[in-house]
C-alpha positions as CSV (number, residue, x, y, z in Angstrom):
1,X,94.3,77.6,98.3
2,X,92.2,77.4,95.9
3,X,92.5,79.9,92.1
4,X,89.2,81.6,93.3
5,X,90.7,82.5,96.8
6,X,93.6,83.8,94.9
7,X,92.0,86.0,92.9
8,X,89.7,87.6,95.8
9,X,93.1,88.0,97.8
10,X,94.8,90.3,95.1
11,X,91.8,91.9,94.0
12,X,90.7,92.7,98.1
13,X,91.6,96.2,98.3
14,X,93.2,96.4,101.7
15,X,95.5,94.0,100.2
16,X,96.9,96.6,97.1
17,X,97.8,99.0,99.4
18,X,100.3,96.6,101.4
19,X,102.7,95.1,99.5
20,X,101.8,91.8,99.8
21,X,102.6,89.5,96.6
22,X,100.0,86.2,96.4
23,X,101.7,83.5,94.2
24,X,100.1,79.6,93.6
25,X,102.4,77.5,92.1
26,X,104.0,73.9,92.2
27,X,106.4,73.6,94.9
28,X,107.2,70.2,93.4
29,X,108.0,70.8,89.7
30,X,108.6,74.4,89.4
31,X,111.3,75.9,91.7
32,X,111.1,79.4,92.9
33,X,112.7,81.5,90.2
34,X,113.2,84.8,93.1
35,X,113.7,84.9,96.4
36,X,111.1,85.3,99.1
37,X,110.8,86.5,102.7
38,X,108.2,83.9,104.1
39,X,106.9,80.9,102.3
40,X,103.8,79.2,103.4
41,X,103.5,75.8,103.0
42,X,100.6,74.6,104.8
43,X,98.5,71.4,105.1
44,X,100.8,70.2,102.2
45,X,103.3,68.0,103.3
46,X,101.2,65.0,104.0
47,X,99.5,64.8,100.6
48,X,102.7,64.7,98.8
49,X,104.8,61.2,98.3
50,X,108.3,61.4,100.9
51,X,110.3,62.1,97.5
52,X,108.2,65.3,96.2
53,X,107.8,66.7,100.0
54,X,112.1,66.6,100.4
55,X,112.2,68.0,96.6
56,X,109.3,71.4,97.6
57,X,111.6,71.8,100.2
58,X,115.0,71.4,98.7
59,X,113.5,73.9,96.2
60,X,112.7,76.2,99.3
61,X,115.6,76.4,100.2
62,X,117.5,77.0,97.6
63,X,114.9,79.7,96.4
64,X,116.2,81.7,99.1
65,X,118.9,84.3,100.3
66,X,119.7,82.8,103.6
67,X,121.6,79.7,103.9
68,X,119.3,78.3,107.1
69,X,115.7,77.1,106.4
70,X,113.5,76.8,109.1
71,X,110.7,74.4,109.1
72,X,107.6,74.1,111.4
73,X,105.1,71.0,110.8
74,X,102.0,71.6,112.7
């Protein structure tokens, strides 16, 4: 995703009435500092190196409130 798309999301007005929060950040060298409901990480894993793909996810998971993370790799 790019910045622009970003932008356009929050600004889309159907999407301020929901309460939908759009984020962009590095999975790899800046973990999660709250907790969230659904992270999307999508046609990332194979760009990144073995190393930074277990680090996103290590910082995933412990982002989060449960102590299970569930991964799907389409």
């Amino acid at each position: 995703m790019s910045l622009e798309a970003l932008q356009k999301a929050k600004l889309n007005p159907k999407n301020q009435k929901d309460v939908f929060s759009f984020e962009l950040f590095d999975a790899v060298h800046f973990p999660l500092r709250r907790k969230f409901d659904l992270i999307v990480f999508r046609d990332v894993a194979e760009q990144l190196s073995p190393k930074d793909l277990v680090t996103a996810l290590l910082n995933f998971k412990n982002s989060g409130r449960y102590s299970t993370i569930y991964i799907y790799i389409d």
